[in-house]
C-alpha positions, 0 to 999 in steps of 0.5 A: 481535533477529530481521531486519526482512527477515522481517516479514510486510508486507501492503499494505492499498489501495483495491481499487477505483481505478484508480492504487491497483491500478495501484501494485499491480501496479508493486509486484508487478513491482518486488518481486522478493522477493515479499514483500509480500502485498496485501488490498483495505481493502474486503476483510473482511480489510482492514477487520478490519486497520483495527479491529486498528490503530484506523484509520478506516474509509476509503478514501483511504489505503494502508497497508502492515503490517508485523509489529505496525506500521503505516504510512499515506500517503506513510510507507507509501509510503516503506516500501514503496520499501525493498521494490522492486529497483533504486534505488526504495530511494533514495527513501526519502531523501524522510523528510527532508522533514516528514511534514505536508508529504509527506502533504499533497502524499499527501492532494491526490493521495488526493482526486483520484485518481477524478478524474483515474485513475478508478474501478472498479465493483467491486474489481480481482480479480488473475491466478490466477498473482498470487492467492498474494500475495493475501489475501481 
């Protein structure tokens, strides 16, 4: 049985708002083991891994890939955590509370992050020392 550790992850996120490519950048700084890769959902890539998993074609959620699974809103988020250094793993000890509620508390934030972060007019492109960790 081969180690979760050597999954590829890839965070699928919305390349044009201002909190998702703001997590994006914390991600990059939080994971030293570099081992998560990102594509815009708007991306070729990003759409063609939405057809691959049967997921909507939309933009209010992140989700994080991992090997031939799937994770979407706060589940994604929580995945994502056991990537980060420090203590960020901890709060994967929010899975205790149910999944509807996580993504509800997720989904109010989801339909006002324009609101309240802004938006961009085309996708954040990263740094050329970043571009590796990218997929286009």
């Amino acid at each position: 049985m081969g180690s979760t550790d050597s999954l590829e992850k890839i965070v699928l996120f919305d390349g044009v708002c201002n909190l998702c490519s703001s997590s994006v950048r914390f991600i990059i700084s939080h994971n030293s083991k570099k081992n998560i890769k990102f594509a815009s959902l708007q991306s070729a890539f990003g759409q063609s891994q939405l057809q691959k998993y049967q997921l909507p074609i939309e933009v209010r959620t992140i989700v994080l890939i991992k090997g031939e699974q799937y994770f979407t809103k706060s589940s994604a988020v929580l995945e994502i955590c056991k990537e980060l250094n420090r203590l960020y793993p901890l709060l994967t000890f929010f899975k205790i509370i149910p999944l509807p509620l996580r993504d509800w508390i997720y989904n109010f934030v989801a339909r006002r992050r324009y609101q309240w972060f802004g938006k961009k007019d085309q996708c954040w492109l990263p740094t050329p020392e970043l571009q590796s960790r990218f997929i286009s």
